[in-house]
N, C-alpha and C positions, 0 to 999 in steps of 0.2 A: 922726864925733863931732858931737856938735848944738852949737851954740852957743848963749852963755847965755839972747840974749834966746828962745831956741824953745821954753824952758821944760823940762817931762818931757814927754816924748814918749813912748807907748804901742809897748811893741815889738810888739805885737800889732796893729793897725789904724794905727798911725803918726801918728794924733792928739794932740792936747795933754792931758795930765789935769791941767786947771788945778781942780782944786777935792781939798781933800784927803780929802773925803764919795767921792768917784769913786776911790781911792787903794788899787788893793791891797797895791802896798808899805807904806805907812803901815798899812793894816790888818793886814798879817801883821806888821809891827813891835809894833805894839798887845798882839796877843793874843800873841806869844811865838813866834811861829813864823821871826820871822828875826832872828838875832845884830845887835844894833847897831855891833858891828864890822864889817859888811859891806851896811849900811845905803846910805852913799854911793857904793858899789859893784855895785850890783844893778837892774837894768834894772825901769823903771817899769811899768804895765802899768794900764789902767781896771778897776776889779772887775771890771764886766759881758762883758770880756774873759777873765776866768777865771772860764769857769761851772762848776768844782770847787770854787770858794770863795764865789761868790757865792751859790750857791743854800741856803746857808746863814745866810744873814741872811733872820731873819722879821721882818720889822716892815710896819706896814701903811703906811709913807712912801717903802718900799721897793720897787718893782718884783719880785715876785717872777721869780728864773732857771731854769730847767731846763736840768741837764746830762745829757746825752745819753749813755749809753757805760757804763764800768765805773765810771765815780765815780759815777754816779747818787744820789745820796740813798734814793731811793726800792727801790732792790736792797739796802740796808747795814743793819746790824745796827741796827734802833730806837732803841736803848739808847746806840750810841757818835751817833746822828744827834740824836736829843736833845741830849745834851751839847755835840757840833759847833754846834749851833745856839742852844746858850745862849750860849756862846764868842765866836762868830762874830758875833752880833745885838748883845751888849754892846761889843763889839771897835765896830762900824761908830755904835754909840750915842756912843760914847768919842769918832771920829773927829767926828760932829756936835758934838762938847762945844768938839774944836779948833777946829774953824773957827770958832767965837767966842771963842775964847782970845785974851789980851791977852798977849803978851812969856813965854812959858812955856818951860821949858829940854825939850829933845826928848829927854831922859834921862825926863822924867816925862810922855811921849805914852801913854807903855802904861799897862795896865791895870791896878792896883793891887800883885795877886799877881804879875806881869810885873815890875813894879820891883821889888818883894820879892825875888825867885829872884834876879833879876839882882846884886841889891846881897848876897847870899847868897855868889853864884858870884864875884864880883870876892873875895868877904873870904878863900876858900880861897888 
């Protein structure tokens, strides 16, 4: 168990991910891919450490990633890689917007339709 001052720690490389621009949990919070109920629960990770997700942010502030393997982007259907990539690119733009956010409630970190669904799924 880390303790609190160690920060998150990257289960992948064992580093710190002190910036929440570096944050693949926050970014998969962001776009919808991981339940906020298991938010506090779920093992940190630096994007550039999941190059299945990272290689999906295009922006030119970005490093572009290549993944290696079956996730490749570049082996995948054009059409769902597009869309991955619009997702993904807004999602890590989102995460740029927090880091300068003043006092914001982490129910509103995601991305717009992300709250939506969310607030959608709670009223069933």
């Amino acid at each position: 168990m880390a303790n609190c001052d160690e920060g998150y720690l990257c289960e992948v490389c064992g580093d710190d991910v002190g910036a929440i621009t570096d944050s693949d949990l926050y970014l998969r919070y962001v776009i919808g891919l991981l339940d906020p109920e298991v938010l506090h629960t779920t093992r940190e990770r630096h994007l550039r450490c999941n190059p299945a997700l990272a290689q999906y942010v295009v922006d030119e502030r970005f490093a572009a990633v290549v993944c290696e393997g079956a996730f490749d982007k570049r082996t995948l259907d054009p059409a769902f890689v597009r869309e991955r990539e619009a997702l993904v690119t807004r999602g890590w733009c989102r995460l740029r917007e927090l880091a300068k956010a003043q006092e914001l409630p982490i129910t509103e970190y995601p991305l717009p339709e992300v709250v939506e669904r969310m607030r959608r799924e709670a009223g069933r």
